[in-house]
C-alpha positions in Angstrom: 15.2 -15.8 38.1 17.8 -17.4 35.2 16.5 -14.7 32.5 18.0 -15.2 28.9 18.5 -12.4 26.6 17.6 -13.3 23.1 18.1 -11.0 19.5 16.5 -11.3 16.1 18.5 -12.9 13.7 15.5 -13.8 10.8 12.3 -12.9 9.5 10.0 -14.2 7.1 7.0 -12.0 6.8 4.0 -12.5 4.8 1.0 -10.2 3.5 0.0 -10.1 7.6 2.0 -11.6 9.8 5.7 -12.6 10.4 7.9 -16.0 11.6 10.8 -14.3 13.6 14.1 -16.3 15.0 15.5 -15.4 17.7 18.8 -16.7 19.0 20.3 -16.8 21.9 22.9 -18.6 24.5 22.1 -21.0 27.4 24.7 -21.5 30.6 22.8 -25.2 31.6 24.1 -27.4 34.1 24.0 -31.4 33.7 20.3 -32.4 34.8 17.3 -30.0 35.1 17.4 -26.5 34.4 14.7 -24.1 34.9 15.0 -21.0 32.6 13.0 -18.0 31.3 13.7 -16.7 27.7 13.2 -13.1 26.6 12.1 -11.5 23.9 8.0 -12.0 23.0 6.3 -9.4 22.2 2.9 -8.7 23.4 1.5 -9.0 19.4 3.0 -12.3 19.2 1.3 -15.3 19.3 2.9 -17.5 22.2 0.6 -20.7 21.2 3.2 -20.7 17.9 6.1 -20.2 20.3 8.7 -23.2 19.9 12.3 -24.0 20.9 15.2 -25.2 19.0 18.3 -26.7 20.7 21.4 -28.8 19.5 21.5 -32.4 20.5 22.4 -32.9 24.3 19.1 -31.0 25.2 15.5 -32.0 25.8 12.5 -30.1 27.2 10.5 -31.4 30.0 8.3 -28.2 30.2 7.1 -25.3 28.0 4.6 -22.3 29.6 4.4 -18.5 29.6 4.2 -16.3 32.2 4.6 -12.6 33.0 7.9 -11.4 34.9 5.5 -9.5 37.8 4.3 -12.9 38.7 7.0 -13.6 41.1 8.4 -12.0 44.1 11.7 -10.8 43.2 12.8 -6.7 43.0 12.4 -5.7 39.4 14.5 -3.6 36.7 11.7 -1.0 36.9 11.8 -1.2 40.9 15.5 -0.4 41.1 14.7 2.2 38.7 11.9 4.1 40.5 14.7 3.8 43.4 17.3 5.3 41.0 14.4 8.6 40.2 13.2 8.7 44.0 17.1 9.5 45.0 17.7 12.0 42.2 14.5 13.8 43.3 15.8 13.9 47.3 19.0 15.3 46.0 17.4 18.1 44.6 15.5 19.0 47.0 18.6 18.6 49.0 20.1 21.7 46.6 17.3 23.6 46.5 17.1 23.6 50.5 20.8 24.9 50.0 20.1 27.6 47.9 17.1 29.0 50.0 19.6 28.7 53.0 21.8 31.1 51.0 19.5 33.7 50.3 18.9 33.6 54.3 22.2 34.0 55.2 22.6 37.0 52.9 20.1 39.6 55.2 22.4 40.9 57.5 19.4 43.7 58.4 19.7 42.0 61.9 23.3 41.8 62.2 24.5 44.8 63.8 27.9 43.7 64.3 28.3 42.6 60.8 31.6 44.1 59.1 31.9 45.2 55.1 34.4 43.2 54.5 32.3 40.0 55.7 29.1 41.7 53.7 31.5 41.6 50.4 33.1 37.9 50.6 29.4 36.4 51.7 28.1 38.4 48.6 31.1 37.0 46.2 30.8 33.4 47.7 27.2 33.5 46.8 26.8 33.9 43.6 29.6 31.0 42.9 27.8 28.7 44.7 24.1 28.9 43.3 25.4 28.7 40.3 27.0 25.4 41.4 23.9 24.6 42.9 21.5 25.5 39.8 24.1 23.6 38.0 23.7 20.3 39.8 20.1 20.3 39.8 19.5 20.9 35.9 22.4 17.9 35.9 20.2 15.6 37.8 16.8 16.5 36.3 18.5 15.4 32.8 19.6 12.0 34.6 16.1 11.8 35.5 14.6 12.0 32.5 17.3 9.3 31.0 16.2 7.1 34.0 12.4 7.9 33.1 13.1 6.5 29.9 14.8 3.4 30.9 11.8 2.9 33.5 9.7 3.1 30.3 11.4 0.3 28.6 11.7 -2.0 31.3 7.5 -1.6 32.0 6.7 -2.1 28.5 9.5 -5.5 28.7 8.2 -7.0 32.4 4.4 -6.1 30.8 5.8 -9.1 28.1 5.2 -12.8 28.6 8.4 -14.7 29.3 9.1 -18.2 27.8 9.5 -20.2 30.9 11.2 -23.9 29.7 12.4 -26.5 32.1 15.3 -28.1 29.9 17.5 -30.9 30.9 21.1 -30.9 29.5 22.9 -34.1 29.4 26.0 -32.2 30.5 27.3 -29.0 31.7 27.8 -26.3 28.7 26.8 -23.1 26.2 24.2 -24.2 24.0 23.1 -22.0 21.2 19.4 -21.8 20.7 16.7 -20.8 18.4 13.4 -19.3 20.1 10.9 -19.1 16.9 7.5 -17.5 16.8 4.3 -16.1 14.7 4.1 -12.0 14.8 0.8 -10.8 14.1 1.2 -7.4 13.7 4.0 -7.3 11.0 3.4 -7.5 7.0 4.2 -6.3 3.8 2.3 -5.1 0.5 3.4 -4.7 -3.2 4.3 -1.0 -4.9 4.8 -1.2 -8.3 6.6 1.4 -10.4 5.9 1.6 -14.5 8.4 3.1 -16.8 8.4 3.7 -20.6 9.1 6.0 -23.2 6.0 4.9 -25.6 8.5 2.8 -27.7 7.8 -1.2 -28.2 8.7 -1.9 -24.0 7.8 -0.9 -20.7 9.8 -2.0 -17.3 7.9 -3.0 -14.5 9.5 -2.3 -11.3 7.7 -4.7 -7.7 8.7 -2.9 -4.6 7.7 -3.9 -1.2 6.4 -1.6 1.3 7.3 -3.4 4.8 6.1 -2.7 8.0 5.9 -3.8 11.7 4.4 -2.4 14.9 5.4 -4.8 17.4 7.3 -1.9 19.9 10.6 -3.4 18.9 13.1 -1.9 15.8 14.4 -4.4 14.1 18.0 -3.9 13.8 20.3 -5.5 10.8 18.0 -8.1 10.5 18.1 -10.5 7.6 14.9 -11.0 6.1 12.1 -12.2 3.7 9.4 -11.4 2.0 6.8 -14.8 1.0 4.0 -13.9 -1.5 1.3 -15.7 0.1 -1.1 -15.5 3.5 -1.1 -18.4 5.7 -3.4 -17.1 7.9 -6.3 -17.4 5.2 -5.4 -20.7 4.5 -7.5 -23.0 6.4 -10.3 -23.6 4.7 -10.7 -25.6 1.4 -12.7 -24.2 -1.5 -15.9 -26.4 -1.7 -17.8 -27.1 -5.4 -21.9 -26.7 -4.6 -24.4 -28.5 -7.4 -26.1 -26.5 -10.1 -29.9 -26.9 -10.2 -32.0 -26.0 -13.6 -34.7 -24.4 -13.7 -37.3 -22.2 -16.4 -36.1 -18.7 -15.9 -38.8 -15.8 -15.0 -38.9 -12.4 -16.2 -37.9 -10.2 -13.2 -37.7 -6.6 -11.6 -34.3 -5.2 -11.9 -32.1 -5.7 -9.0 -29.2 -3.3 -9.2 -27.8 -4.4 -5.6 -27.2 -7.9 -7.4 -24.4 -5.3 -9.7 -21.0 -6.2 -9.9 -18.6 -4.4 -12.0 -14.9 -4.4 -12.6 -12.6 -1.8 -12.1 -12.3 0.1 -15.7 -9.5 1.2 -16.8 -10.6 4.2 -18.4 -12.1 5.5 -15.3 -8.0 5.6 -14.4 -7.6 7.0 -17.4 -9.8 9.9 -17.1 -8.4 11.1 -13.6 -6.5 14.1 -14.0 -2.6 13.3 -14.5 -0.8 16.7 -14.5 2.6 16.3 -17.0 5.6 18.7 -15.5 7.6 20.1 -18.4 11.0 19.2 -18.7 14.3 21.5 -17.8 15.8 23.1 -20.6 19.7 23.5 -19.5 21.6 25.7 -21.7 24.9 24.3 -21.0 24.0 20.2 -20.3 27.6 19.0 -21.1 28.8 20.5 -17.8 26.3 18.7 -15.4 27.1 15.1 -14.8 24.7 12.1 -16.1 22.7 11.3 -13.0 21.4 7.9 -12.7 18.7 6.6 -10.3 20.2 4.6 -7.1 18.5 1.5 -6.6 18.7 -1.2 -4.4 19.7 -4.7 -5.2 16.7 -7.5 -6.3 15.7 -10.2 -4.3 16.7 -13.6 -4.7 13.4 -15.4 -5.8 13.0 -18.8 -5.0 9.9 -20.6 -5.7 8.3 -22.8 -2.9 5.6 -25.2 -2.5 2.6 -22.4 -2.5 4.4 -19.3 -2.4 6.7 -17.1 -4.0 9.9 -15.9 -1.5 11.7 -13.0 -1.9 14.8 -13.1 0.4 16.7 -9.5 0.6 19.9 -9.4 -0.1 20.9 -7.3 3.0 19.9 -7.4 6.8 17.5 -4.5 7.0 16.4 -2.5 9.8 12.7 -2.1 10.2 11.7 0.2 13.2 8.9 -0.2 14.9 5.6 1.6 13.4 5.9 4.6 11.1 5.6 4.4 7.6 7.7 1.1 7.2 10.6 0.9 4.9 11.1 0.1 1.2 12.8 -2.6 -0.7 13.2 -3.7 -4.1 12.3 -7.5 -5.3 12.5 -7.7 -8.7 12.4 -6.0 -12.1 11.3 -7.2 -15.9 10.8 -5.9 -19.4 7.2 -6.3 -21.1 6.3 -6.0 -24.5 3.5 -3.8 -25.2 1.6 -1.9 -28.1 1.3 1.5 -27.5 -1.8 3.2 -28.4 -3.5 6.5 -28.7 -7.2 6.3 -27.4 -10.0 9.1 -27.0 -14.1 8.5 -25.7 -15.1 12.5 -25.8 -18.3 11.6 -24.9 -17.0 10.3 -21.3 -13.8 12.7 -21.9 -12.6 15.2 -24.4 -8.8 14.4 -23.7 -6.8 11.8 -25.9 -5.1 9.0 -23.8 -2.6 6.9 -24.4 -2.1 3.4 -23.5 -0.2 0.2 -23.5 -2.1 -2.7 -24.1 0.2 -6.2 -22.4 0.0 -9.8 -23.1 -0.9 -11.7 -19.9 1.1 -14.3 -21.4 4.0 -12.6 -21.1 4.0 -11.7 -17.1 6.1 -13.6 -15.3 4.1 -13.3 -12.3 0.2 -12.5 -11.8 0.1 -8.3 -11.5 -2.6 -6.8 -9.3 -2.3 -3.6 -7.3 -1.5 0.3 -7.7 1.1 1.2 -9.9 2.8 4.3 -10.4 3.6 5.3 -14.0 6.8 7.5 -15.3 6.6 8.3 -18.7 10.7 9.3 -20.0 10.7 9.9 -16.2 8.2 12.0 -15.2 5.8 10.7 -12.9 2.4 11.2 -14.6 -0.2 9.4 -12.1 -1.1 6.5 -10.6 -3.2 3.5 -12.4 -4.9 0.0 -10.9 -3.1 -3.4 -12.3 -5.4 -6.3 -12.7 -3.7 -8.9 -14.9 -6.7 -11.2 -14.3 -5.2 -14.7 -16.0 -9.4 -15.2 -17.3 -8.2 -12.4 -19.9 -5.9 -12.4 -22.6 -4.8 -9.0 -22.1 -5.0 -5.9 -19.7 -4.3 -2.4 -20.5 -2.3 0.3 -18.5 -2.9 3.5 -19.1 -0.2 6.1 -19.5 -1.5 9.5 -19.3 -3.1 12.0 -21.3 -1.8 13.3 -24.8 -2.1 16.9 -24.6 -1.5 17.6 -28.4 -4.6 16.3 -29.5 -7.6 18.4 -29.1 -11.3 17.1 -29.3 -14.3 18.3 -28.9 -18.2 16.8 -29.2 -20.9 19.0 -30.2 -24.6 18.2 -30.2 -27.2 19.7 -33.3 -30.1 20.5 -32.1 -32.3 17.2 -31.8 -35.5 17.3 -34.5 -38.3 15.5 -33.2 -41.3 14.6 -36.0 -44.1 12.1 -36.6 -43.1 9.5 -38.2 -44.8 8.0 -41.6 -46.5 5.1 -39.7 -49.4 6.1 -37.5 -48.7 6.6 -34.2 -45.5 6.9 -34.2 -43.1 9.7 -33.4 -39.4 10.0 -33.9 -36.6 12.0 -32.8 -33.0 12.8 -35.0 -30.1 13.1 -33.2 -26.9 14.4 -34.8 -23.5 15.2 -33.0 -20.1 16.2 -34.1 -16.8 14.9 -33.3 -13.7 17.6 -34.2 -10.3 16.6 -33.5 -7.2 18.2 -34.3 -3.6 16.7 -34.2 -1.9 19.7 -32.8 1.8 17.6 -33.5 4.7 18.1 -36.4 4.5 14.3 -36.7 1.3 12.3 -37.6 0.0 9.8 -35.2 -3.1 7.2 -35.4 -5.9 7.6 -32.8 -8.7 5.6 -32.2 -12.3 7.4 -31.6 -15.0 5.4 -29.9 -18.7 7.1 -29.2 -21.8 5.1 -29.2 -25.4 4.9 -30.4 -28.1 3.5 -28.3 -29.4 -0.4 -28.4 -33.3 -1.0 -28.5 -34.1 -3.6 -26.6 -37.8 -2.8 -26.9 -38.8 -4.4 -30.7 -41.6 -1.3 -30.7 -38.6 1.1 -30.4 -36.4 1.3 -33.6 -32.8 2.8 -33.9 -31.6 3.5 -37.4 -27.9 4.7 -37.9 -27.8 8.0 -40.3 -24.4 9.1 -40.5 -21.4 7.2 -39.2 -18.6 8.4 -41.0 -17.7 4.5 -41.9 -17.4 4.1 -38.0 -16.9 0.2 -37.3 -20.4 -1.0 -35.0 -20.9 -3.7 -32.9 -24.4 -4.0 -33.2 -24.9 -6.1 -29.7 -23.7 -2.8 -27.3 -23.8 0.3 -30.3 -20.3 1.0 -29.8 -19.0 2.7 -32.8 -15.0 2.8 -33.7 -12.6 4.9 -36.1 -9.1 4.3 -36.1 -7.9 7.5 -38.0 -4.4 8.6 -39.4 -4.1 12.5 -38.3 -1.4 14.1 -40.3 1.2 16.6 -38.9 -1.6 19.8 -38.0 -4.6 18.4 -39.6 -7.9 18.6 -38.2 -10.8 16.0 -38.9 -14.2 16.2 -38.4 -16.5 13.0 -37.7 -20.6 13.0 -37.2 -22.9 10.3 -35.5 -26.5 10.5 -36.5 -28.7 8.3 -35.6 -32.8 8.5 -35.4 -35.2 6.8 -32.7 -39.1 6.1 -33.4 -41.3 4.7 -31.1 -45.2 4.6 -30.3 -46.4 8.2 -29.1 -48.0 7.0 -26.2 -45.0 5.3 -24.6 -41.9 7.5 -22.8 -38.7 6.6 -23.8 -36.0 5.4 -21.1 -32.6 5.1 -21.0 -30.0 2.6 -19.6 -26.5 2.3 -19.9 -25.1 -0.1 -18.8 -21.1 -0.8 -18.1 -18.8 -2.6 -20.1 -17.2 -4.2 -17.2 -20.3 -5.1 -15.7 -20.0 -8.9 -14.6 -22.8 -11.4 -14.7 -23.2 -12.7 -10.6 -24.3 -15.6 -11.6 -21.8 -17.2 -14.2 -18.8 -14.3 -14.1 -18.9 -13.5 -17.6 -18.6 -10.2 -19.1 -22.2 -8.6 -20.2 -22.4 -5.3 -22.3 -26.6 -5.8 -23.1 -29.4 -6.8 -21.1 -28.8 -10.5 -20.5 -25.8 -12.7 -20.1 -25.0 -14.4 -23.3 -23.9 -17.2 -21.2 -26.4 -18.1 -18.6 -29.4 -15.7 -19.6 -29.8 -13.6 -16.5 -31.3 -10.1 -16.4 -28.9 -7.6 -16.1 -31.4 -4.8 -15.1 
């Protein structure tokens, strides 16, 4: 068997999957030439296998087979040879040493002098060392041989490229053996860093990893945004049909929601205090190492990032990292709080989808002057206008929201009873400087015309009277404390029982995709519940 060694050279690897070159030399001979290429994998797939050769070279023949299949002594035989001798020749020494310990009873040896007694004894304890010696040296070259037999399984378990080739002349040809590796990918990390001023850097990393059994050593490679093997099928438009719409029973499997950002928000996102160094100016500036960007280039329907240095990617594991690219954003910084849902301020930076110079979407860790305060979810849908990214929580402003005792009483009409309800918002700016904060809370939405809401106190909170969400954008000065109050007062017949829905802002009609906050899509009428 002509068998032809082949290395890595490339790799261009998608979301799942991989196009790796191989390259490799040929010793044809004028005519026909019958050879078999290494280096598949047993995750690659062989239909995408394919050959390139200089001029001077055609192939008559392609097909795949496994090295067992023919009748030649393999690698792993000669190996198994190799282990099988090792282990005579130890049992060779260790025959040898039990001989020794024989010879040494001279109980039966009447004739048996001192002076013979003394050299056997000195002689023996030279040569089972020698012995012991020998046999730990061979068991450790029979555990390298185990090893090697290991590899060469796993490589004649592997399908071989077998090409007939004909060469219009005897010669070295260079060649290319290209194919599709399944079980290879990579998957954005993004890193967010600000210090709450007017910008924030966003840093895309790529997490790569393969498991095809092979490390991939100083290999030059790429990283291409998009997933060929999702590709084959072409979005189809389906007709609309009219019809009157029914009143319903509420189906809350037919839910979809969004991911909400303040549910990211509210997650616990511990801040570590910084060092304070007493004598700073004898430490040196430390700066973070990074690795340099990708060059981008922008094909027909993908993005390709190609590293700038060959990499080596081993085999399973965690995978290694590399960095692709890095830009500046503009953002407004803002201080949020909802102590209904949480009694912690937040702050966050709201971004201009306009201003990405690539779609975002995926988990991003944030650093805030460097310190790593938590992880968020990017979705810089291009349907909005802007998406927020929450930062952390502001620990030096306090809130807190208190409930009054609800006063229920009958109402002036007949038959009707009512119920106050009154709660206080406190929040305290615990800073030296003043900041602005903006305070949402909410009062509920009838959607019952026999049920009637009316707003008592509101503090001059901003309304929106479609969802009840009520707004204050306050200036807290250095230390001050203010104090805001939501009172509101809900009548309805006696005999009915009062229910409550709520219902999420980032709930998303199923039918038409638009964003619904009441009880009906203001765009194609469907019940939300």
């Amino acid at each position: 068997m002509k068998k032809i060694i082949t290395s890595i050279a490339s790799v261009q690897i998608t979301r799942s999957g991989a196009d790796m070159v191989r390259t490799g030399t040929a010793e044809l001979t004028e005519g026909l030439n019958h050879v078999y290429i290494c280096g598949l994998t047993e995750t690659a797939d062989t239909d995408t296998a394919r050959l390139n050769f200089p001029a001077g070279v055609s192939l008559q023949d392609l097909r795949f087979a496994n090295e067992q299949d023919d009748d030649e002594e393999h690698e792993s035989d000669r190996i198994r040879n190799t282990i099988n001798a090792l282990k005579e020749e130890i049992a060779v020494c260790e025959l040898q040493k039990e001989m020794w310990k024989t010879n040494g009873d001279f109980s039966s040896r009447t004739q048996a002098v001192t002076a013979e007694i003394e050299a056997y004894i000195t002689a023996l304890a030279g040569r089972m060392q020698e012995l012991q010696q020998k046999i730990t040296s061979l068991n450790e070259e029979i555990k390298a041989k185990e090893k090697e037999l290991k590899e060469a399984v796993k490589a004649e378990a592997r399908p071989l490229v077998c090409a007939d080739l004909v060469a219009e002349k005897n010669g070295t040809y260079p060649f290319e053996l290209c194919v599709h590796e399944n079980s290879a990918g990579w998957y954005p990390v993004y890193e967010i860093h600000t210090d709450a001023e007017k910008t924030m850097t966003v840093k895309l990393r790529a997490r790569i990893h393969q498991n095809t059994e092979d490390d991939w050593e100083n290999t030059k490679v790429s990283l291409l945004t998009g997933n060929p093997a999702r590709s084959g099928s072409l979005p189809k438009l389906d007709p609309t049909y009219l019809s009157i719409r029914t009143e319903t029973r509420p189906n809350t499997s037919a839910r979809m929601s969004g991911m909400g950002m303040m549910k990211a928000m509210a997650a616990p996102m511990d801040y570590e205090e910084e060092a304070t160094l007493e004598d700073t100016a004898a430490l040196p500036i430390m700066n973070r190492l990074e690795m340099k960007s990708a060059d981008i280039s922008e094909e027909a329907v993908m993005t390709v990032y190609n590293l700038p240095a060959a990499k080596t990617i081993p085999s399973g594991g965690e995978g290694i990292m590399a960095d692709l690219r890095s830009f500046d954003l503009p953002a407004e910084f803002k201080l949020i709080a909802v102590p209904m849902k949480d009694i912690n301020a937040f702050l966050k930076a709201d971004v201009d989808i306009s201003a990405l110079p690539t779609v975002i979407t995926g988990e991003a860790k944030v650093y805030l002057n460097g310190i790593f305060t938590g992880n968020v979810y990017l979705d810089g849908k291009m349907t909005e206008t802007k998406f927020e990214i929450p930062l952390g929580r502001e620990e030096s402003i306090q809130l807190s929201r208190t409930q009054k005792k609800a006063k229920a009483s009958s109402a002036l009409l007949k038959n009707q009873k009512s119920t106050e309800y009154d709660y206080e918002i406190r929040i305290a700016n615990t800073k030296d400087t003043p900041v602005e904060l903006t305070v949402t809370d909410r009062i509920p939405v009838s959607q019952d015309k026999t049920i009637i809401v009316e707003t008592l106190q509101t503090d001059q909170a901003d309304i929106n009277e479609e969802t009840g969400i009520m707004t204050w954008n306050l200036k807290l000065n250095a230390k001050e404390t203010k104090t805001l109050h939501n009172s509101y007062r809900v009548s309805l017949p006696k005999d009915k029982q009062l229910t409550e829905r709520t219902v999420s802002g980032n709930t998303i009609c199923p039918e038409c995709g638009s964003r619904v906050y009441g009880r009906y899509c203001p765009e194609c009428g469907r019940a939300m519940y």
